[in-house]
N, C-alpha and C positions, 0 to 999 in steps of 0.2 A: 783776469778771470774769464775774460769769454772763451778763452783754451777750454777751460775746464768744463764751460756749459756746453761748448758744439760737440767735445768728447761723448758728453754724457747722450745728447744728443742722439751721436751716430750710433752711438752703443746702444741706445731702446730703440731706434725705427731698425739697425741689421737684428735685435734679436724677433724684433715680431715679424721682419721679413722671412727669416729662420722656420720660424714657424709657421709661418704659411708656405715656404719651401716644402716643408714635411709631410703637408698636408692635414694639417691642422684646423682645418678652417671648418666650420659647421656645416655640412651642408643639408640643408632644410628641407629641399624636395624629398633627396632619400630619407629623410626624418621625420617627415611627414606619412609618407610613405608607410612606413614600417609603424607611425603612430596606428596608421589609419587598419593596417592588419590586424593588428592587437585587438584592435574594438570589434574588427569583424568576426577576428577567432573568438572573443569575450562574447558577443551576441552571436554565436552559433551554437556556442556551448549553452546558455541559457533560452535557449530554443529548443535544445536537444534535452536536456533536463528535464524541461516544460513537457515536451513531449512522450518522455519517457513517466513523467508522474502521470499524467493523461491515461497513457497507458494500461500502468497498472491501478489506477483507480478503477476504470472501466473491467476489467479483468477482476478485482474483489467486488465489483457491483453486480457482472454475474454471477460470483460465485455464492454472494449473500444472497440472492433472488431466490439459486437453487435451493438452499439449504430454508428462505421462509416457504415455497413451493413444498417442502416437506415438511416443514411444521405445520402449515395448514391442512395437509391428506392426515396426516396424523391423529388433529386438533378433531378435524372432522368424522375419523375414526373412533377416539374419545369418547366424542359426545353422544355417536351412536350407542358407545357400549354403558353408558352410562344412563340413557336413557332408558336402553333395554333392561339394565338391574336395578331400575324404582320402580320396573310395574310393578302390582299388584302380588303377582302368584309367582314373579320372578326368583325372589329368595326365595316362599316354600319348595319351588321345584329344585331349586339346587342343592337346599337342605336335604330333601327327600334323597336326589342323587348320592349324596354323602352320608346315607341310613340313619339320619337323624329322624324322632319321631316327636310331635307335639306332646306335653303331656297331658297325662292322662289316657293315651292314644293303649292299644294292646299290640305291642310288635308279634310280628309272625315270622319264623323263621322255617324255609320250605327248604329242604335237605335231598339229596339224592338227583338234583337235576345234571344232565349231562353240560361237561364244559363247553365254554366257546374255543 
């Protein structure tokens, strides 16, 4: 039987020789290497990303700025016109404008004036 073990022998150290013949062998630096790229392109891209949402946050934060800058001209617009229609003689004069009359009041109607 030792025929048979040294057979078996040469038979597994030619075939891993084989294989390292082929080029088979791991090699680590370049695989590292190429690990170490991966990570760099992975954290470039999530820097770029980062950046890009940066971006357009900044970009909808002037644009909501603009849009409360007009609500407030507005707002303040509003409250003039609002303040101006509770005086006092505010609504009679627009009634008036509009030929309503109080009642009891005597409407007058004047005829014959030239157009505008």
């Amino acid at each position: 039987m030792p025929a048979a073990s040294a057979s078996r022998t040469a038979s597994h150290s030619g075939a891993h020789g084989t294989l390292e013949a082929l080029g088979a062998r791991v090699r680590w630096d370049r695989l590292g290497r190429v690990a170490m790229l991966g990570v760099l392109v992975a954290l470039l891209y999530l820097y770029a990303s980062a950046g890009v949402h940066v971006l357009s946050s900044w970009r909808q934060s002037r644009q909501d700025n603009a849009t409360v800058a007009t609500m407030e001209r507005e707002h303040t617009a509003l409250v003039a016109q609002r303040e101006a229609l509770t005086r006092a003689g505010t609504l009679e004069t627009e009634a008036r404008q509009l030929g309503m009359i109080k009642s009891g009041e005597q409407p007058y109607v004047i005829g014959g004036l030239p157009g505008n």
